[in-house]
C-alpha positions as CSV (number, residue, x, y, z in Angstrom):
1,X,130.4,173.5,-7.9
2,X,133.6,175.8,-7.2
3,X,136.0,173.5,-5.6
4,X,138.2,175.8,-4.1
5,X,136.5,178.9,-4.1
6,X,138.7,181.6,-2.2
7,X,136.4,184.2,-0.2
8,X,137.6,187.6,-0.5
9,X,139.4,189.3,2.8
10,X,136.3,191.4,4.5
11,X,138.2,194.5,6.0
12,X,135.4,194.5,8.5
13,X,136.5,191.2,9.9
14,X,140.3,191.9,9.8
15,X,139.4,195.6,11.9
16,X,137.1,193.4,14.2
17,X,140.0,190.8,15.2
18,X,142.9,194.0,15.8
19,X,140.2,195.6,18.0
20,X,139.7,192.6,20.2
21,X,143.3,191.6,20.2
22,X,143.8,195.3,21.2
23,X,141.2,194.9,24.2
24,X,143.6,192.2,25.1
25,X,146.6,193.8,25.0
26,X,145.5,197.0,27.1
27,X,144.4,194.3,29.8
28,X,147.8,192.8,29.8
29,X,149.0,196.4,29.9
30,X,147.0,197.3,32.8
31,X,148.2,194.3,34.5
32,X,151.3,194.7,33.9
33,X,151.4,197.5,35.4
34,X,149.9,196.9,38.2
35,X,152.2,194.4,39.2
36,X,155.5,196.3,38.4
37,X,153.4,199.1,40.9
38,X,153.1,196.3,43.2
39,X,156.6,194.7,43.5
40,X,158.5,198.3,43.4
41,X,155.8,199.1,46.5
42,X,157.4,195.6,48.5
43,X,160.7,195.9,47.6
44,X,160.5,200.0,49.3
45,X,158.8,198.8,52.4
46,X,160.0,195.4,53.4
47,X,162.7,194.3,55.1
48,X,165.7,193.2,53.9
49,X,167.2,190.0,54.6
50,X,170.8,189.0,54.6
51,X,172.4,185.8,54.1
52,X,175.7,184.3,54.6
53,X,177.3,181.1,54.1
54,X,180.4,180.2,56.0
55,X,182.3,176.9,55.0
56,X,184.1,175.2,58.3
57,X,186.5,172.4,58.3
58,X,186.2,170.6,61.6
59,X,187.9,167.2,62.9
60,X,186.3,165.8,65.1
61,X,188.3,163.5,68.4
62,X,185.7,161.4,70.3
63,X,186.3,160.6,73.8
64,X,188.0,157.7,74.4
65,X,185.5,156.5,77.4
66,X,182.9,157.7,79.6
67,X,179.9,155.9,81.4
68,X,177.0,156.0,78.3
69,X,180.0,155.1,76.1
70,X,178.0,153.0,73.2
71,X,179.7,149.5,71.8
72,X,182.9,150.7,69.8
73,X,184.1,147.0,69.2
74,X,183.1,148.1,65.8
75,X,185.0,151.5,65.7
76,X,183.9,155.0,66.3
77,X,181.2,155.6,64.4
78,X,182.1,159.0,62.3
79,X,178.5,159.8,61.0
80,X,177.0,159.4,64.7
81,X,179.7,161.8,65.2
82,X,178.6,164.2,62.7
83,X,174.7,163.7,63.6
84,X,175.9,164.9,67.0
85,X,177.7,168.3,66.3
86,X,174.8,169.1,63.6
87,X,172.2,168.1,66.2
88,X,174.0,170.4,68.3
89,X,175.0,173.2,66.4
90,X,171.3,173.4,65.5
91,X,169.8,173.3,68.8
92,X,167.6,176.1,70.1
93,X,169.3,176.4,73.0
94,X,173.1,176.7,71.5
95,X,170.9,178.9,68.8
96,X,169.6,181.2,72.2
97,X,172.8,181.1,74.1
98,X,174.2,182.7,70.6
99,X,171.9,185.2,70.5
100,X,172.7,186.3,73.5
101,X,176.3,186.2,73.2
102,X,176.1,188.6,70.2
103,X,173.4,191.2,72.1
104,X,170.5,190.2,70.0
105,X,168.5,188.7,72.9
106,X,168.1,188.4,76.1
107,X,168.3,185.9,78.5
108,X,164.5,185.6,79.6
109,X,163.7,186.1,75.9
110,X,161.9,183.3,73.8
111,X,162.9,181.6,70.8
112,X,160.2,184.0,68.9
113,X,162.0,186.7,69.4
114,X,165.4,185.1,68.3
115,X,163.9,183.9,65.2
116,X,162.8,187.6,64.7
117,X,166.1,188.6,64.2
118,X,167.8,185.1,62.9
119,X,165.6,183.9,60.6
120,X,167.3,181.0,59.7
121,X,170.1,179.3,60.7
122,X,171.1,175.7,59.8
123,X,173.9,173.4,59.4
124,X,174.4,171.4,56.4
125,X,177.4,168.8,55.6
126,X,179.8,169.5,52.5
127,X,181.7,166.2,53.5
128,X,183.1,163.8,56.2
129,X,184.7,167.2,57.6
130,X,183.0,170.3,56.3
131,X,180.3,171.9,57.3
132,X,178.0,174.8,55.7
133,X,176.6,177.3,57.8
134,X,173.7,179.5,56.6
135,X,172.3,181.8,57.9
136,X,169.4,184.4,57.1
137,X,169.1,187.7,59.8
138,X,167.8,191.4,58.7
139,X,170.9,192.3,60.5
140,X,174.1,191.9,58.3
141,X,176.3,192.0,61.5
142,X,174.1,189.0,62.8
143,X,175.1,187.3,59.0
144,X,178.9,188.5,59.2
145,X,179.3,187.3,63.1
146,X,176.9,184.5,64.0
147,X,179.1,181.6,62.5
148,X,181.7,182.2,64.7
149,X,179.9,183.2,67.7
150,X,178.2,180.1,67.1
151,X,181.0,177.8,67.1
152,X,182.4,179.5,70.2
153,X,179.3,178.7,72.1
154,X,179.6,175.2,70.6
155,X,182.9,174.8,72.6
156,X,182.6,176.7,75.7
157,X,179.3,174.7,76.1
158,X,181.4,171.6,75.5
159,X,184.4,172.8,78.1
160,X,181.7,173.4,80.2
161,X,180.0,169.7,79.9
162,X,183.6,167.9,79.8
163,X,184.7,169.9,83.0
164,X,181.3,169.0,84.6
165,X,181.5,165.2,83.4
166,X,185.6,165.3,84.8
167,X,184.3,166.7,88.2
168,X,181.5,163.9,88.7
169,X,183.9,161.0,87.5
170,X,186.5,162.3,90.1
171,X,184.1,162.3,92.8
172,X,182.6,158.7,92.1
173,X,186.4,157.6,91.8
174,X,187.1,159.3,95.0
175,X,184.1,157.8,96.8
176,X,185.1,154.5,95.6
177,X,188.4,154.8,97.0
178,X,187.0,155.8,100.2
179,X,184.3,153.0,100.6
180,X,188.0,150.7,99.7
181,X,190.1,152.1,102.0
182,X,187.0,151.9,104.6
183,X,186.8,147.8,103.6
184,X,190.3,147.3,104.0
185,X,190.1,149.3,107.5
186,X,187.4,146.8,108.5
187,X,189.3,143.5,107.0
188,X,192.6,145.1,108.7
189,X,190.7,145.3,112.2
190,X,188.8,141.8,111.8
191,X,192.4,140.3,111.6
């Protein structure tokens, strides 16, 4: 009755183990390998994406009336402000119209092939009045030239809708005046 009998080391086991633990390592090897084989073969033969990120400080004056004017008894409201321009600056028409503007599409092109060449492009908010734009192109003159190209759209779109909106208020104010003037010719000829 040996308690604590110690066995002797068998060199036959110790061998055995190194071999097996050697089978493993030559797998992890082989693996290994084959992975490092496999990312140098993408990063040769894909394409490269660029990315940008442009920080723009914006204020931001609402208009002080127009005809879908919503309640402002309690104020302007700033973040229905903001939800606007990002809602804008995002849209896949200002995101076309872009494109366009900087030769990367064309005008009866669809928004596949603008997303082929601007992958991403988002707006994000920093605070009340920053914005972050990001954007991701295989291009890096799309990356260096898109944020500003996009903001320009942003503004000669707005021109474009504030002159538009200016025209149509003049002509319902002059058609008012005209249907006035045309009562008081009527009240004027009555008496």
């Amino acid at each position: 009755m040996n308690k604590a009998k110690k066995l002797p080391l068998d060199p036959g086991q110790i061998l055995h183990r190194l071999l097996s633990i050697g089978q493993h390592l030559r797998l992890m090897l082989i693996f290994g390998s084959l992975g490092a084989m496999a990312g140098i073969i993408a990063y040769c033969y894909t394409v490269p994406v660029y990315y940008s990120r442009t920080i723009v400080n914006w204020q931001i004056f609402g208009i002080p009336f127009h005809d879908e004017a919503e309640d402002r008894a309690d104020g302007v409201s700033h973040a229905n402000l903001w939800r606007f321009v990002k809602l804008a600056l995002e849209s896949d028409s200002l995101l076309k119209d872009t494109a366009i503007r900087l030769g990367v599409a064309k005008g009866t092109d669809d928004m596949d092939v603008v997303r082929g060449s601007i992958r991403i492009a988002r707006v994000l908010f920093r605070d009340t009045k920053t914005l972050l734009i990001e954007v991701y192109s295989t291009d890096p003159r799309i990356v260096r030239e898109f944020p500003a190209a996009l903001l320009e759209t942003y503004e000669k779109n707005q021109t474009e809708l504030r002159r538009a909106y200016r025209e149509k208020a003049a002509d319902k104010y002059l058609a008012e005046v005209a249907e006035l003037k045309k009562r008081i010719d009527e009240g004027l000829k009555t008496k």
